[in-house]
mmCIF file of the C-alpha atoms, coordinates in Angstrom:
data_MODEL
# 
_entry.id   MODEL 
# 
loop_
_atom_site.group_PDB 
_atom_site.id 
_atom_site.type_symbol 
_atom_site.label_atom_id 
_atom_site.label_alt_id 
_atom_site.label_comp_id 
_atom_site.label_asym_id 
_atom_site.label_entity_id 
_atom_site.label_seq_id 
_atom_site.pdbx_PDB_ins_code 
_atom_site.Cartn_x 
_atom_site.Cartn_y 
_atom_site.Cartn_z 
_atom_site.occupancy 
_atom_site.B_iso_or_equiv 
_atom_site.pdbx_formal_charge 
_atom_site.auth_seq_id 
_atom_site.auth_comp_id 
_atom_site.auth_asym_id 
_atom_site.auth_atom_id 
_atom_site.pdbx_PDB_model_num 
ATOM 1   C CA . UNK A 1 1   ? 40.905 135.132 192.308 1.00 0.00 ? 1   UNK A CA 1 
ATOM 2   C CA . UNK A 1 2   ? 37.865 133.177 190.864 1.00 0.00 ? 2   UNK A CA 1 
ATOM 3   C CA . UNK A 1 3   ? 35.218 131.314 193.625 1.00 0.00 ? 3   UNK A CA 1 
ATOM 4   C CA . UNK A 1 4   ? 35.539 127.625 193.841 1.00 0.00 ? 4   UNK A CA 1 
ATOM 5   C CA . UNK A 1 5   ? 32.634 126.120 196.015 1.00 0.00 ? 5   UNK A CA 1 
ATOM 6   C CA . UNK A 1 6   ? 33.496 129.122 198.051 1.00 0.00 ? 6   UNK A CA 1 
ATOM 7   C CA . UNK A 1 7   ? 37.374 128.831 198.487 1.00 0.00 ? 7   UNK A CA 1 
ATOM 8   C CA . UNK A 1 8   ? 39.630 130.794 196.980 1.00 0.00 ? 8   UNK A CA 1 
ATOM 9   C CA . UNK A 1 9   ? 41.708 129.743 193.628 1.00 0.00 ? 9   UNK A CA 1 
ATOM 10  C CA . UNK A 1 10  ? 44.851 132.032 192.854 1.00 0.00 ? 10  UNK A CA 1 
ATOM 11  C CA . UNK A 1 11  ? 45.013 132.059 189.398 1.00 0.00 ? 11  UNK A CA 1 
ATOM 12  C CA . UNK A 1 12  ? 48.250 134.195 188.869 1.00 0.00 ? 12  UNK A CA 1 
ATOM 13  C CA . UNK A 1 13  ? 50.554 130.672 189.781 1.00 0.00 ? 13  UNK A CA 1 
ATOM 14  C CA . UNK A 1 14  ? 53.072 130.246 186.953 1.00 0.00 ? 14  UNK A CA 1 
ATOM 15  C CA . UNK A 1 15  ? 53.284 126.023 186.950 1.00 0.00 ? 15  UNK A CA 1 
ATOM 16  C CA . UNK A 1 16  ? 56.582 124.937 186.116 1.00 0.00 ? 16  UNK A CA 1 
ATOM 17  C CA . UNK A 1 17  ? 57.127 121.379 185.010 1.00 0.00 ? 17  UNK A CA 1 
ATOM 18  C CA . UNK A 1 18  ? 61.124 120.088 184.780 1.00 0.00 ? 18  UNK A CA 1 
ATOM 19  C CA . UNK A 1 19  ? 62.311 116.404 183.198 1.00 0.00 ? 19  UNK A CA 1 
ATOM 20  C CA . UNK A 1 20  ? 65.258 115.261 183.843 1.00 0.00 ? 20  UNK A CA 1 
ATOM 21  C CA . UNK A 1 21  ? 67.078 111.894 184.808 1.00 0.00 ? 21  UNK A CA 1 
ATOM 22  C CA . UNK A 1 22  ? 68.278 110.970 188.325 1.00 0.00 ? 22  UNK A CA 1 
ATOM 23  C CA . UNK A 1 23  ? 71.602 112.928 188.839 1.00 0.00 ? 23  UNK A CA 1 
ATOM 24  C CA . UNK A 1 24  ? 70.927 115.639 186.669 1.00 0.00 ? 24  UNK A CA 1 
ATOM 25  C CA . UNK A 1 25  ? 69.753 118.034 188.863 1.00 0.00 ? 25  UNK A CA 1 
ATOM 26  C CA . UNK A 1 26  ? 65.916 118.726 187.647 1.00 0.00 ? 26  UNK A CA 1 
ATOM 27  C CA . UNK A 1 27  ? 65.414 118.186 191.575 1.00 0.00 ? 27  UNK A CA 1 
ATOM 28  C CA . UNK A 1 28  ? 67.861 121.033 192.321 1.00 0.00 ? 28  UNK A CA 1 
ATOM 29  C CA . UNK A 1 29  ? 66.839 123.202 189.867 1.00 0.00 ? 29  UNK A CA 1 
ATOM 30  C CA . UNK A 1 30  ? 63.716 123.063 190.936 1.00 0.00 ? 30  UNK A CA 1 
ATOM 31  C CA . UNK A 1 31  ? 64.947 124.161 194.107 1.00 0.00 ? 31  UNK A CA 1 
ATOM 32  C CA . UNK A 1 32  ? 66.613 126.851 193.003 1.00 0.00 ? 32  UNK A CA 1 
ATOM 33  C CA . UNK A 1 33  ? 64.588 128.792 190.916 1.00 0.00 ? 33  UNK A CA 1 
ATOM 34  C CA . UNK A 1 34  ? 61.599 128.813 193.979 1.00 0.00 ? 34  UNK A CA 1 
ATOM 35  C CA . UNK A 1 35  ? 64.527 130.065 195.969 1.00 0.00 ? 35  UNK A CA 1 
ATOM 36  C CA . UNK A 1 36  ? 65.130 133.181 193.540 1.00 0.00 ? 36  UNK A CA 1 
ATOM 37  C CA . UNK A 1 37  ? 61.279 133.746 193.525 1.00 0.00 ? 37  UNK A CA 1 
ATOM 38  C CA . UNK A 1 38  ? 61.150 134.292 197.082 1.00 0.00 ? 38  UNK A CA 1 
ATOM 39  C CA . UNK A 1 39  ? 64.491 136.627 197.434 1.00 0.00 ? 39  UNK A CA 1 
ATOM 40  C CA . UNK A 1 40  ? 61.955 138.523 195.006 1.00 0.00 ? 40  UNK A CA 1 
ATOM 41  C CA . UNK A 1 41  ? 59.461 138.595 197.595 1.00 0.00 ? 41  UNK A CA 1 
ATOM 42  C CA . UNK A 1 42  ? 57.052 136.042 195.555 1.00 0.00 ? 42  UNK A CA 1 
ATOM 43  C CA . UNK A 1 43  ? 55.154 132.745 196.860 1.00 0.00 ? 43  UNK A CA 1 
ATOM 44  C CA . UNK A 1 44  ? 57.174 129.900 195.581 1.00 0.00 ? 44  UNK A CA 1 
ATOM 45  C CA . UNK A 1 45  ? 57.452 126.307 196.356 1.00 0.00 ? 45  UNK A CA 1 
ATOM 46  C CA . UNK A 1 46  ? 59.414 123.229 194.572 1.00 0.00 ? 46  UNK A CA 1 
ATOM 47  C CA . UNK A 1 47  ? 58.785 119.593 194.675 1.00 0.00 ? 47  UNK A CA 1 
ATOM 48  C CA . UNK A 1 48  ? 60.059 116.633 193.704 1.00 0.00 ? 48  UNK A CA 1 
ATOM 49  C CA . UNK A 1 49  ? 58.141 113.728 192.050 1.00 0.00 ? 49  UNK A CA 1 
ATOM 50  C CA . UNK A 1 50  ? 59.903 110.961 192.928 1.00 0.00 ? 50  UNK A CA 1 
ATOM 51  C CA . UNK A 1 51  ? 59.120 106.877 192.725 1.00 0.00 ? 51  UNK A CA 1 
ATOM 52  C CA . UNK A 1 52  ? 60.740 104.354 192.339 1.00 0.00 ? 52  UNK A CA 1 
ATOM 53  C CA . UNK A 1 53  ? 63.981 106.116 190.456 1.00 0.00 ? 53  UNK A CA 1 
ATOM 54  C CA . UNK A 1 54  ? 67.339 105.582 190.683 1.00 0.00 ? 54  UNK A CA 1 
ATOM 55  C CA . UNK A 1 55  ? 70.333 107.627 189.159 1.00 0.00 ? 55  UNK A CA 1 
ATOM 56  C CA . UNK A 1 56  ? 69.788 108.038 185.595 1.00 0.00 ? 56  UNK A CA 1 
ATOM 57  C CA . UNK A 1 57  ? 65.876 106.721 185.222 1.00 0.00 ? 57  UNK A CA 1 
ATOM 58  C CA . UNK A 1 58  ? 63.465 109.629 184.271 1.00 0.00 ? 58  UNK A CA 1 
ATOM 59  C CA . UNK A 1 59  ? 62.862 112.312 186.963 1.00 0.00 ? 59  UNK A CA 1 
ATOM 60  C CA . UNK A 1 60  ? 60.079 115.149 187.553 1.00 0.00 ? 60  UNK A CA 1 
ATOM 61  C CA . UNK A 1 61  ? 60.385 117.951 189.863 1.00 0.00 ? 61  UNK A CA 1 
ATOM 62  C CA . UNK A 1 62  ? 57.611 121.079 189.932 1.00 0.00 ? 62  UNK A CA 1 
ATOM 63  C CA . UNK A 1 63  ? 57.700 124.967 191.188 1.00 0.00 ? 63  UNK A CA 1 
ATOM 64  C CA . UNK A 1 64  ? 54.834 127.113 191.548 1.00 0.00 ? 64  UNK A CA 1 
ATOM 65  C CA . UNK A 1 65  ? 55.412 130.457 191.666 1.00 0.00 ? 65  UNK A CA 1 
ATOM 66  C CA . UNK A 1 66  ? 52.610 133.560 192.475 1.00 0.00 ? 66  UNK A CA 1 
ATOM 67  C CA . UNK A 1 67  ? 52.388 137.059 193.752 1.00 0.00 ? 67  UNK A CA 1 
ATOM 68  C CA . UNK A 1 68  ? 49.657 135.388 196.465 1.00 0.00 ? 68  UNK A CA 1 
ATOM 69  C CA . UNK A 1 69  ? 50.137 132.192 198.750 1.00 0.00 ? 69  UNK A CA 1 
ATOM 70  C CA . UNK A 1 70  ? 50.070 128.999 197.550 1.00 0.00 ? 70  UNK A CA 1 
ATOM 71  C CA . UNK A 1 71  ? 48.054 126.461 198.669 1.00 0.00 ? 71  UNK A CA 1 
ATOM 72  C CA . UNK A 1 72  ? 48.153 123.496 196.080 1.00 0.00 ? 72  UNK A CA 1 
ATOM 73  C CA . UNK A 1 73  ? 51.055 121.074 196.859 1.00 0.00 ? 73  UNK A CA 1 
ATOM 74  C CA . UNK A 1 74  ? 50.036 118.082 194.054 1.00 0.00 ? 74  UNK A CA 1 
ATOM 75  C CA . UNK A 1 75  ? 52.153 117.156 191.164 1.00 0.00 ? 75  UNK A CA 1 
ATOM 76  C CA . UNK A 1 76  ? 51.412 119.572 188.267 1.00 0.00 ? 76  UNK A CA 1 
ATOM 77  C CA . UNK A 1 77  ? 49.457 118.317 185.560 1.00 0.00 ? 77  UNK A CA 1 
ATOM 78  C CA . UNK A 1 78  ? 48.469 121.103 183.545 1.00 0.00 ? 78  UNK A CA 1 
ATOM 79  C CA . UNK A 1 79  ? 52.063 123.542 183.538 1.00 0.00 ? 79  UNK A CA 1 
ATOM 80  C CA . UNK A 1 80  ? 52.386 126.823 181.696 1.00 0.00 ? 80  UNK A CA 1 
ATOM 81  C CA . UNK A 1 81  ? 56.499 126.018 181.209 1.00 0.00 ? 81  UNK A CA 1 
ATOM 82  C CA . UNK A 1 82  ? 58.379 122.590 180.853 1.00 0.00 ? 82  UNK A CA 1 
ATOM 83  C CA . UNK A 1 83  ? 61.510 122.314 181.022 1.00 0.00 ? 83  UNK A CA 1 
ATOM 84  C CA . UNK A 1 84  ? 63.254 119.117 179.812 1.00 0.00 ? 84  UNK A CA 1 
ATOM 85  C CA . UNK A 1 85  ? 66.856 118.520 180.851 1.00 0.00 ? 85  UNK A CA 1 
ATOM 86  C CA . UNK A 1 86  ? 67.760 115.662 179.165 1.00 0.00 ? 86  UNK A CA 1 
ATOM 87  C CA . UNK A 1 87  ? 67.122 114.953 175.088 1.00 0.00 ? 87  UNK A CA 1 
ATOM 88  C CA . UNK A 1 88  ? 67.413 111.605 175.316 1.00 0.00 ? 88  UNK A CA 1 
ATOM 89  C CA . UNK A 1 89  ? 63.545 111.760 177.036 1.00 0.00 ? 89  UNK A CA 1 
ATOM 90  C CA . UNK A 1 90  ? 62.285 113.673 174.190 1.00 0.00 ? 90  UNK A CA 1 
ATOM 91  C CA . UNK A 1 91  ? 61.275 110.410 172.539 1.00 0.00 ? 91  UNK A CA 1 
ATOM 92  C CA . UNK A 1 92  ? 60.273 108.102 175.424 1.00 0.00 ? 92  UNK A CA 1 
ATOM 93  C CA . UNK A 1 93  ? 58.164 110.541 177.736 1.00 0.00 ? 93  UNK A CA 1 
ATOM 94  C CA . UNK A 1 94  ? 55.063 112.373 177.221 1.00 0.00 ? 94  UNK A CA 1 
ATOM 95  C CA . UNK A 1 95  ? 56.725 115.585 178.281 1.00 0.00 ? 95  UNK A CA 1 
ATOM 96  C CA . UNK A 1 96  ? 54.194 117.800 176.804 1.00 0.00 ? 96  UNK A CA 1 
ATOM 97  C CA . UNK A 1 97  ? 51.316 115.976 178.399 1.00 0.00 ? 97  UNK A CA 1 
ATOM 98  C CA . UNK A 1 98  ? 48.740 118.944 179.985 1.00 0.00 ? 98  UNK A CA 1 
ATOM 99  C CA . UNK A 1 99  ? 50.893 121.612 178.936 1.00 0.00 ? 99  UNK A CA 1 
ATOM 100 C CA . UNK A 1 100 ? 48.681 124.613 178.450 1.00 0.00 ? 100 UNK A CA 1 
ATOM 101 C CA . UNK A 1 101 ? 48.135 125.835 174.534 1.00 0.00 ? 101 UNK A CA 1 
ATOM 102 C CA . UNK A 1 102 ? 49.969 128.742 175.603 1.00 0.00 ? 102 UNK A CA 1 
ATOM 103 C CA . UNK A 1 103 ? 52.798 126.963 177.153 1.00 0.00 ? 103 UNK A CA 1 
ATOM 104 C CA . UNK A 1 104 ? 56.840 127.215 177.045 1.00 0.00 ? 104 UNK A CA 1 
ATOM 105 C CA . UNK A 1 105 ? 58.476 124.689 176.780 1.00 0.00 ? 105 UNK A CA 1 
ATOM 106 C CA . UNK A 1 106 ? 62.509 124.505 177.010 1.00 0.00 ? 106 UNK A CA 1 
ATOM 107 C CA . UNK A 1 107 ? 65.212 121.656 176.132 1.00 0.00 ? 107 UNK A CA 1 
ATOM 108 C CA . UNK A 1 108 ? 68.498 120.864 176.008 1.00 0.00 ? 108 UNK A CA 1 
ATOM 109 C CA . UNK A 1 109 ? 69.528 119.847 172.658 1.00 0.00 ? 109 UNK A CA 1 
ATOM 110 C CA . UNK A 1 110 ? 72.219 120.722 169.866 1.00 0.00 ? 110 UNK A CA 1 
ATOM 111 C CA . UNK A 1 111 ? 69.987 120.920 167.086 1.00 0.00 ? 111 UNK A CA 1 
ATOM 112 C CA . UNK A 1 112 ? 66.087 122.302 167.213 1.00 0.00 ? 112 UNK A CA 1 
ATOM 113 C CA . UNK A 1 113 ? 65.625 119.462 164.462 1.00 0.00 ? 113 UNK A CA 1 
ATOM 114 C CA . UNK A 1 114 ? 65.571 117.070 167.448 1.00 0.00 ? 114 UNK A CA 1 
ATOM 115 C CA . UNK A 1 115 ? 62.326 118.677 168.658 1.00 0.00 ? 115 UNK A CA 1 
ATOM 116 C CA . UNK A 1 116 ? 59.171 117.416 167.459 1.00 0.00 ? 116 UNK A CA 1 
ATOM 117 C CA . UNK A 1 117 ? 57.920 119.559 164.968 1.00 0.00 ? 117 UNK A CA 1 
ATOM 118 C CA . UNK A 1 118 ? 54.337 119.165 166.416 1.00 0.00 ? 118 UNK A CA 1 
ATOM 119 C CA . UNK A 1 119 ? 56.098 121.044 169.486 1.00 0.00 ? 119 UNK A CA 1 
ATOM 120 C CA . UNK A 1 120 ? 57.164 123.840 167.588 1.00 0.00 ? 120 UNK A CA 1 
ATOM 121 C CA . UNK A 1 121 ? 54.333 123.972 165.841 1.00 0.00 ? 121 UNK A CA 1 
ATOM 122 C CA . UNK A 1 122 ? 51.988 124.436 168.727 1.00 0.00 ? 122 UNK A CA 1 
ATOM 123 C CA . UNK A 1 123 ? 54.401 126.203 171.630 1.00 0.00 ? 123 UNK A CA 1 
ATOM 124 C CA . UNK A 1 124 ? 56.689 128.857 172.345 1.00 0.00 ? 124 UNK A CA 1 
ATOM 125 C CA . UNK A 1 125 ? 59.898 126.527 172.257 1.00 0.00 ? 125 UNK A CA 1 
ATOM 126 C CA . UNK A 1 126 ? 63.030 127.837 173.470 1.00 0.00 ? 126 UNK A CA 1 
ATOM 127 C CA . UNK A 1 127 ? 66.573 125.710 173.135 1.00 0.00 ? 127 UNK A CA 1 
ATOM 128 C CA . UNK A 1 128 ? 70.108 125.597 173.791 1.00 0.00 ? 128 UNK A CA 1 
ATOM 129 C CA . UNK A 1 129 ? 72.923 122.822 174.523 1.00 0.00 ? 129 UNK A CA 1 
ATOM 130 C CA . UNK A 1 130 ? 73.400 123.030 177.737 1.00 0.00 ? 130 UNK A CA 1 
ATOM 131 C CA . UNK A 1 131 ? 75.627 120.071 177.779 1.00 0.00 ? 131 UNK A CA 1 
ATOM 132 C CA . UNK A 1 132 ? 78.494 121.861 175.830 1.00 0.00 ? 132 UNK A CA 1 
ATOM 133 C CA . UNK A 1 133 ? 78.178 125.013 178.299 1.00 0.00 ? 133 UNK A CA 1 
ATOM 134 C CA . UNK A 1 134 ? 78.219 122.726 181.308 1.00 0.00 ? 134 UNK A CA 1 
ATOM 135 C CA . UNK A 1 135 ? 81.172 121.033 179.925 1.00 0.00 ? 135 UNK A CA 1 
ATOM 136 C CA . UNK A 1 136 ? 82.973 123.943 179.181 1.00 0.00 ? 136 UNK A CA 1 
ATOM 137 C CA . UNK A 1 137 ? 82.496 126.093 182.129 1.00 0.00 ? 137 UNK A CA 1 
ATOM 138 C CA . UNK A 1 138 ? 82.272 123.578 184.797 1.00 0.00 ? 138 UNK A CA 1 
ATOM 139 C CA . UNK A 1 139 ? 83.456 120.846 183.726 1.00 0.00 ? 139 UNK A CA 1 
ATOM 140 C CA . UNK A 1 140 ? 80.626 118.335 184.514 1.00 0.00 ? 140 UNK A CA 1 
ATOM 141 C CA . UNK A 1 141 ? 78.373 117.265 182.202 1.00 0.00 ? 141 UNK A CA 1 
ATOM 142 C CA . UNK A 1 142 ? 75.466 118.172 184.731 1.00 0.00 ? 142 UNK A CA 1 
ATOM 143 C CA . UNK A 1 143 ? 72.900 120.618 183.266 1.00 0.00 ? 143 UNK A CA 1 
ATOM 144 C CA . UNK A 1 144 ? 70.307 122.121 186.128 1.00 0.00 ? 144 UNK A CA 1 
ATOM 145 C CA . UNK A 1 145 ? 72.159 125.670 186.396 1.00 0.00 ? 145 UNK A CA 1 
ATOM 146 C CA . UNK A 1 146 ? 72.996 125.992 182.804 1.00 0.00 ? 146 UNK A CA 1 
ATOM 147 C CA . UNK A 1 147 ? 69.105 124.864 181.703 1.00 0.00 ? 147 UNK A CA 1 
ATOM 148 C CA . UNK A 1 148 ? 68.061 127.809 184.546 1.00 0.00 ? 148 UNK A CA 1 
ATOM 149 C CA . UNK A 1 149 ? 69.285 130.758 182.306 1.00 0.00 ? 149 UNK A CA 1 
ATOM 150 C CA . UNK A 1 150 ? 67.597 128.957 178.911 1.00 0.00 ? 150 UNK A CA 1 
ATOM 151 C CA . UNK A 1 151 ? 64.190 128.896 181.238 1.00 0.00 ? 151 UNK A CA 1 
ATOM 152 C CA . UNK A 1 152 ? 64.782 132.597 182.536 1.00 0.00 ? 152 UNK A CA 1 
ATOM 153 C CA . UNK A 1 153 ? 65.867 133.730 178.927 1.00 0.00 ? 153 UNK A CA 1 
ATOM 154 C CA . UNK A 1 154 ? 62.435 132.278 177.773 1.00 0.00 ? 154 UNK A CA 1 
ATOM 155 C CA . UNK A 1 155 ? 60.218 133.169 179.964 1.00 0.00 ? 155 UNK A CA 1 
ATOM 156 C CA . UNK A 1 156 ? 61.819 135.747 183.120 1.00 0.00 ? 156 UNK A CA 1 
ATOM 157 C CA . UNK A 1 157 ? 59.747 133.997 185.508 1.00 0.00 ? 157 UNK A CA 1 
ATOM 158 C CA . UNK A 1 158 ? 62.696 135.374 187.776 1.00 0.00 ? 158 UNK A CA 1 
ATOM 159 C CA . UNK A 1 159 ? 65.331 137.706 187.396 1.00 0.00 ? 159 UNK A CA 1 
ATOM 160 C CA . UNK A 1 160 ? 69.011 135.694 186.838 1.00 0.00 ? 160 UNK A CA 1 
ATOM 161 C CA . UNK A 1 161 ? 70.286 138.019 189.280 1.00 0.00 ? 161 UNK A CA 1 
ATOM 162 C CA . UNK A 1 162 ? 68.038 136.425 192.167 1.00 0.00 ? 162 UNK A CA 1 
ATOM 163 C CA . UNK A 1 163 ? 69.480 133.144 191.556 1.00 0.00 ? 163 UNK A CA 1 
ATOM 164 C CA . UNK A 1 164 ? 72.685 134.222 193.050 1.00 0.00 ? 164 UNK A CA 1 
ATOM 165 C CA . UNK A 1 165 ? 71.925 133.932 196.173 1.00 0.00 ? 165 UNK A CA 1 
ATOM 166 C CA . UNK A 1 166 ? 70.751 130.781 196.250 1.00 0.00 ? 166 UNK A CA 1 
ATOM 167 C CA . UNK A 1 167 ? 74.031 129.145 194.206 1.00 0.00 ? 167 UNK A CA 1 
ATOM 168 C CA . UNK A 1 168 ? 76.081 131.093 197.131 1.00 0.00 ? 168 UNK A CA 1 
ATOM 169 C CA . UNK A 1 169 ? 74.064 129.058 199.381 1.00 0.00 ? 169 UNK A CA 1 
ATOM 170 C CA . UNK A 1 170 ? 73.921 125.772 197.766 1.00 0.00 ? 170 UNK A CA 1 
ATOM 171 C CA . UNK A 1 171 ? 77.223 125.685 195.712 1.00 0.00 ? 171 UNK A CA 1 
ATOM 172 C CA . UNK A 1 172 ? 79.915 127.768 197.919 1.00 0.00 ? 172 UNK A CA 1 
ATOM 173 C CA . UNK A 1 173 ? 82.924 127.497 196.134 1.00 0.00 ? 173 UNK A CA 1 
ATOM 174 C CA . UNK A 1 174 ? 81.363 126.692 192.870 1.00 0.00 ? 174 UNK A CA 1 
ATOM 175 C CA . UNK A 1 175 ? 78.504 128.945 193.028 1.00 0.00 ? 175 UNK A CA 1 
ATOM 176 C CA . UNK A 1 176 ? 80.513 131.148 190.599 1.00 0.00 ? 176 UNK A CA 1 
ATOM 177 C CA . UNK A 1 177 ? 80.818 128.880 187.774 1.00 0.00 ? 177 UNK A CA 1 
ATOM 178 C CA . UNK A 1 178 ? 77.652 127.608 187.873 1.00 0.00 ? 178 UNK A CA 1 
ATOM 179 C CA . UNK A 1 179 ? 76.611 131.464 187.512 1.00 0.00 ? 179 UNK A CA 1 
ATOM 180 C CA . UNK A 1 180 ? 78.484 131.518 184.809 1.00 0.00 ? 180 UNK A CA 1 
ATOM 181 C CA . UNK A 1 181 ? 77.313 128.457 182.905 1.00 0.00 ? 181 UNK A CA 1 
ATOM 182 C CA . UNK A 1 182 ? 73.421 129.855 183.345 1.00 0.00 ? 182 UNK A CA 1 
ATOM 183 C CA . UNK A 1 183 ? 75.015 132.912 181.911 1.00 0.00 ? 183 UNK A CA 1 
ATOM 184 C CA . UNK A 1 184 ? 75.804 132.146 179.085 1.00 0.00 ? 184 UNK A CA 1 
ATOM 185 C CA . UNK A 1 185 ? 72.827 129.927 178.456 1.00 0.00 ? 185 UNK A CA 1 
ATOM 186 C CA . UNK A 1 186 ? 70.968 132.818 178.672 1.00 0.00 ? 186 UNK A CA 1 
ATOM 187 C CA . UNK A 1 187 ? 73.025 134.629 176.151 1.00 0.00 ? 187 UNK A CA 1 
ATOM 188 C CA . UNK A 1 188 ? 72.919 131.709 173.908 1.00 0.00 ? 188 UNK A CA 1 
ATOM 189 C CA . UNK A 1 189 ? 69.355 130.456 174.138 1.00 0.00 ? 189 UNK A CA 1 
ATOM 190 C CA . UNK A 1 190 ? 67.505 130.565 171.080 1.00 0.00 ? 190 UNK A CA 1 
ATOM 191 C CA . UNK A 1 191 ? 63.893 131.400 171.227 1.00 0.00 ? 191 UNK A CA 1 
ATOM 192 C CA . UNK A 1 192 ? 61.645 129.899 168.585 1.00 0.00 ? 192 UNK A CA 1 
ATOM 193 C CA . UNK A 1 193 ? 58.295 131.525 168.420 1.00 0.00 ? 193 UNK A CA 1 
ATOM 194 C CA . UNK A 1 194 ? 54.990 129.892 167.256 1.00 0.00 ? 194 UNK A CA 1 
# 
């Protein structure tokens, strides 16, 4: 904890930053994961940043996540992880913007050859297409689970047993496959190291 005109800072807040476009589920995944943090017994909370959006215009949502309470509720500007759901933003947002030099950052593509190479260049880049897994195992080309086990592969922010749970809770029936799809996204992430 470092002194800040005499408050408090916690400085052990992991500041998670996720892209996606309305209907994707960034909102949900966001969601989720702070819901696995605290069946671990962490501080967690999950936001969405919202304007004027409608279903398939650019999205943010943000978790925080500490071993101490939380007391920040802005937008983050300066994450330690993004995650971007969607590959089709890689080349109209600023989704690295304030990302700390020893970020993560984790996408959704086919290829790594669609990141920018000043990405991989400068970050700990992890990727995996999580639009053939969602496909496959549920059937839906809708991402947030499957892009959960690429973030938890990269970085084990959580454990992907503590998102169970919550996909009981949120996805009854379904909560299975969805399990399944961030599965195998975690099996099949591929972790590029600066």
């Amino acid at each position: 904890m470092l002194l800040n005109g005499g408050r408090e800072i916690n400085t052990d807040i992991i500041a998670i930053r996720m892209h996606g476009r309305g209907g994707q589920g960034a909102v949900t995944s966001a969601e989720l994961l702070a819901s696995a943090a605290i069946n671990e017994e962490k501080y967690a909370q999950a936001m969405p940043g919202f304007g004027p959006e409608r279903r398939g215009a650019p999205v943010q949502a943000f978790v925080r996540i500490s071993s101490h309470q939380i007391r920040n509720r802005a937008e983050i500007l300066e994450p330690d992880i993004v995650m971007v759901l969607d590959p089709g933003l890689l080349s109209i947002i600023n989704f690295s913007s304030g990302l700390k030099d020893n970020g993560t950052v984790i996408v959704n593509v086919k290829d790594k050859d669609i990141i920018p190479q000043s990405i991989i260049d400068k970050y700990k880049v992890a990727y995996i297409d999580a639009m053939s897994i969602a496909k496959s195992v549920l059937g839906v080309p809708i991402v947030n689970t499957t892009m959960l086990g690429a973030l938890i592969k990269a970085t084990r922010v959580v454990d992907i047993a503590s998102l169970e749970t919550p996909l009981n809770i949120r996805f009854g029936k379904l909560a299975e496959k969805n399990f399944n799809a961030m599965k195998k996204a975690f099996e099949e992430t591929i972790i590029l190291e600066k």
